[in-house]
N, C-alpha and C positions, 0 to 999 in steps of 0.2 A: 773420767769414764767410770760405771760404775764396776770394772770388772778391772782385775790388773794382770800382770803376770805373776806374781804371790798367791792372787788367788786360785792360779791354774796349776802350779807347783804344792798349793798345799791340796786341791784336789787330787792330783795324780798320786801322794800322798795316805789318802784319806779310802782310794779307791782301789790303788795297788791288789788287796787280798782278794779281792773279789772279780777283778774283769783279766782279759788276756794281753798279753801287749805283745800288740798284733803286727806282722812282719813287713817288710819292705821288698817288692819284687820286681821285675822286670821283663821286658819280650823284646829279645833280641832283634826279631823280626821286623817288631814295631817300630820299634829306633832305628832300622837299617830304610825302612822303609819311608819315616819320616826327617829323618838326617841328623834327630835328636836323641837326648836319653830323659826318657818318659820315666818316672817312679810312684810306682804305687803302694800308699798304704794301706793294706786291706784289710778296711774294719767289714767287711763281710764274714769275716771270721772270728768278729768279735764274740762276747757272748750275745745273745739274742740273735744273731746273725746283723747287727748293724752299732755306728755308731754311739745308739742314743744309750747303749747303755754307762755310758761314760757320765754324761750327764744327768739322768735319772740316779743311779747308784748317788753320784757327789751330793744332789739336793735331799736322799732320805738320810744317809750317811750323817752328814753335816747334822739335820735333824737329830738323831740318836744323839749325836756329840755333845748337843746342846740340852740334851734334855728335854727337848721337845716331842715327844712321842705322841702321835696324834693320834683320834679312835680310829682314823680312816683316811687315807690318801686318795684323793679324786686326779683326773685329769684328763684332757679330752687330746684324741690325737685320729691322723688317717692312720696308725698301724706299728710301727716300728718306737714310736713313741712310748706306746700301749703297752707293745710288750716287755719295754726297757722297766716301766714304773711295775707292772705286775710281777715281774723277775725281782727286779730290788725289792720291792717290799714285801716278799716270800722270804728275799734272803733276813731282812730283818722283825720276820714277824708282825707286820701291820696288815689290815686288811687293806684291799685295795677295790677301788669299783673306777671302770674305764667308760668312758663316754664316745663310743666314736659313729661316724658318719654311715647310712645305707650306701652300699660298692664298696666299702672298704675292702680291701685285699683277703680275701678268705682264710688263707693262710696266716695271715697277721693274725686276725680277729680268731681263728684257731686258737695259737700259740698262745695268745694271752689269758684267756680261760685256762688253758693247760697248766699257765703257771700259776693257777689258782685266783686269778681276780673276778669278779663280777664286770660282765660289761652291760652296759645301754646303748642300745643302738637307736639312730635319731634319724630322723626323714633325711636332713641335710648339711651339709658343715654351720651353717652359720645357727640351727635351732640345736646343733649339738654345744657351741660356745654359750649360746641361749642357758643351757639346759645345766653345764658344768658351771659356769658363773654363778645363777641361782644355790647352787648345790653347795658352792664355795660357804656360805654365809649361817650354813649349820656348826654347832655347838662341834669341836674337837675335831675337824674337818680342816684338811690341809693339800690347796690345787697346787699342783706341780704343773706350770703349761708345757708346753714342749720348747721354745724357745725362749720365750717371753719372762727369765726367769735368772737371778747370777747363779745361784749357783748349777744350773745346767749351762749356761754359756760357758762356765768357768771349767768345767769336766770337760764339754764337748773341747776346749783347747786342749787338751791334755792329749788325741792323737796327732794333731800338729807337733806339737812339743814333742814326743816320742819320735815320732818321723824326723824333724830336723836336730835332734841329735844322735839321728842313727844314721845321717849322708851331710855331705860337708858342700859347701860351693852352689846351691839352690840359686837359679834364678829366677822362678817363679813360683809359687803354689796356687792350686786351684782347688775349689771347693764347691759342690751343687748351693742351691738357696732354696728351702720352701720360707721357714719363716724367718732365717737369718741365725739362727743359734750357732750353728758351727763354723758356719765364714767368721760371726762375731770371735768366738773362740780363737779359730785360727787364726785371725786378723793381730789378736792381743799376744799372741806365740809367737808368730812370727816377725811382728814389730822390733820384740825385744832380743830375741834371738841373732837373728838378721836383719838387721834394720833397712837393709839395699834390696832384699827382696821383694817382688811385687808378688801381692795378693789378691787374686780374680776371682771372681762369684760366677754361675752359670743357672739358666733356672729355662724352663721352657716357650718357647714364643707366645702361646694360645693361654698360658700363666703366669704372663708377666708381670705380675701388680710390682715386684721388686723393683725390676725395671723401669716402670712410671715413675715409681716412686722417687728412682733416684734422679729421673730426667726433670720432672716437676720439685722435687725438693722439699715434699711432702709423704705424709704416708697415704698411696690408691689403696681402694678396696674394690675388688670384685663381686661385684654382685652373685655370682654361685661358685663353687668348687669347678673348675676348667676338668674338662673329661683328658686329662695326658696320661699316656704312659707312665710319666715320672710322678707316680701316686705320692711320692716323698714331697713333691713341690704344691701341691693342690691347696696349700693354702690362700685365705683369701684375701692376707695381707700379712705383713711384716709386725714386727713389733717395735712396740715405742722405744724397748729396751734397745733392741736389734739396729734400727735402722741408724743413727746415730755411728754406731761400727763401719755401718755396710755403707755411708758415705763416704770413711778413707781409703776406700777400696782402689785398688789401681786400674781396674777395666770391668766392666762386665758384658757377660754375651749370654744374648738368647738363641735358643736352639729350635729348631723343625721335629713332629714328631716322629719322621722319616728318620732324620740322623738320629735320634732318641734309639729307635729301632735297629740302625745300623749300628751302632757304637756297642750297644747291650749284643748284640750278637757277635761282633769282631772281639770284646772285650772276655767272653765268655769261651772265645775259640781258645784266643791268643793266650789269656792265661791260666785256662783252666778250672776256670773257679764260678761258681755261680754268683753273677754281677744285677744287681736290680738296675732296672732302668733310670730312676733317678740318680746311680754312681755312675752310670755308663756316660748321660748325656755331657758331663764337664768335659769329653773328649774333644768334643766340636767345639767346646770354647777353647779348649787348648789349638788347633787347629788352627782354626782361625790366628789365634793370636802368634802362633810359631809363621805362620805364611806373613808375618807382620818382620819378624823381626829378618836382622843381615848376616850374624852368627851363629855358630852350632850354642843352645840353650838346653840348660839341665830344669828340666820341672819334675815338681812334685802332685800328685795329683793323690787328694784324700777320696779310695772308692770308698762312700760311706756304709752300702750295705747289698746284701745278698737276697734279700725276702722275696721271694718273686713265685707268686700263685700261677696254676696254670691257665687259666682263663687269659691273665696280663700276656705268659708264654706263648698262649697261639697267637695272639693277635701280631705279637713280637715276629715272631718265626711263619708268619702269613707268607712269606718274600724273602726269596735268599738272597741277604745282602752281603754273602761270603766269597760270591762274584766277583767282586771290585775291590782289591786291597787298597789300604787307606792309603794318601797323598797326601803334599800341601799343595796338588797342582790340580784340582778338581775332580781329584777319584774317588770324592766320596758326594757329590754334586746329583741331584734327581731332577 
């Protein structure tokens, strides 16, 4: 594999000065309610308000290390991605120019300017991969994808890594998927760590390409960006790097954009914190999977980020789904 746990250990390393290392929480509520103990790491409170900047920091960082200082870091992302490369390369002085897709997340596509990069906005995910690829193949010009990348797989492990050594006894970890970067990560973290733990992916019903992919045994591609709530998943396929990973996986589940919307509002009661819709949905695969098992189970569940525009918020909060506290006996069922 081209990613190990060395190299997740010398990112977390590499990246230490610069990101937050982000806490581990709990809702009493939640775990009385589903007979379990739920833990979350909430990289919503990371810097940029989401995981990616774990990864982004690792692949400019590493960059510097080497001496590789390039005129210009490109990269095409829906949003959180965007703003991880435009923050990191603030922090070390590159310029940066962001590629991303028409509906991107407002708030995203805000923040990233804010931290100083140029963005290009593109009619649609597949003429923005169009448009970054091209751009890739200029003089001193350096694409960081969002996924598709070691050393952002090998950062993005690094909140896995933190999390399982800050709680002991894990029997499962769970992680959203748009392209596979962070499952990959976590996948290689917790392998080594834990080698008995299963590792579960979750991604949306209506943006399954992961899903196909894993069922056929090849990489699907989607013919357009899927309109889900979980703007984090909207990719149109997995990577060559990625998917390789996200075949050792122990289970995966796709989710409804009802529960999407349920979870991100139960998630956002319960702990307080502003949950994006794509950390919320791995709820329902955890769900699912705890209505599966015979014993009380400890999982870890990675919230990956917080960014959540209000446009995405009404649509969310259209339907109070505060009504129904969660179950594993069908109270969270439309």
């Amino acid at each position: 594999m081209p990613v190990r746990f060395s190299d997740i250990e010398d990112a977390a390393q590499r990246i230490a000065p610069y990101i937050h290392k982000t806490p581990l929480v709990q809702s009493s509520q939640l775990n009385n309610w589903l007979g379990h103990a739920i833990i979350f790491k909430v990289e919503c409170l990371q810097k940029t308000g989401a995981f990616k900047a774990r990864g982004a920091c690792n692949a400019i960082a590493n960059l510097i290390e080497q001496g590789r200082i390039p005129s210009r870091i490109i990269a095409n992302s829906s949003g959180n991605h965007a703003q991880a490369i435009a923050w990191s390369s603030a922090k070390f002085g590159v310029p940066a120019t962001l590629y991303m897709p028409e509906g991107v997340s407002a708030v995203k596509a805000q923040a990233t300017r804010a931290y100083g990069a140029e963005t290009i906005i593109c009619e649609n995910r597949v003429l923005t991969d169009q448009a970054v690829e091209r751009a890739s193949h200029d003089a001193g010009i350096v694409w960081i994808p969002p996924y598709n990348h070691v050393d952002v797989i090998a950062g993005q492990g690094t909140a896995a890594m933190e999390a399982l050594r800050g709680t002991e006894d894990v029997d499962a970890v769970f992680a959203p998927c748009g392209g596979g970067g962070l499952l990959s990560g976590t996948l290689v973290a917790t392998r080594y760590l834990c080698p008995k733990t299963a590792v579960l992916g979750v991604e949306p019903k209506i943006a399954n390409d992961a899903a196909e992919s894993l069922r056929k045994g090849s990489i699907q591609y989607l013919k357009e960006s899927p309109d889900t709530l979980a703007d984090g998943a909207r990719t149109l396929a997995v990577g060559a790097l990625t998917f390789p990973f996200l075949q050792q996986l122990d289970g995966f589940y796709e989710v409804s954009e009802l529960q999407i919307a349920y979870w991100t509002q139960w998630l956002s009661h319960l702990l307080k914190l502003h949950v994006e819709p794509t950390s919320a949905m791995v709820m329902d695969g955890v769900v699912q999977w705890l209505s599966e098992q015979r014993k009380a189970q400890k999982v870890l569940v990675i919230l990956s980020g917080g960014n959540l525009d209000s446009s995405s918020s009404a649509n969310i909060w259209s339907r109070d789904h505060l009504i129904t506290p969660p179950s594993l006996s069908g109270g969270v069922e439309f």
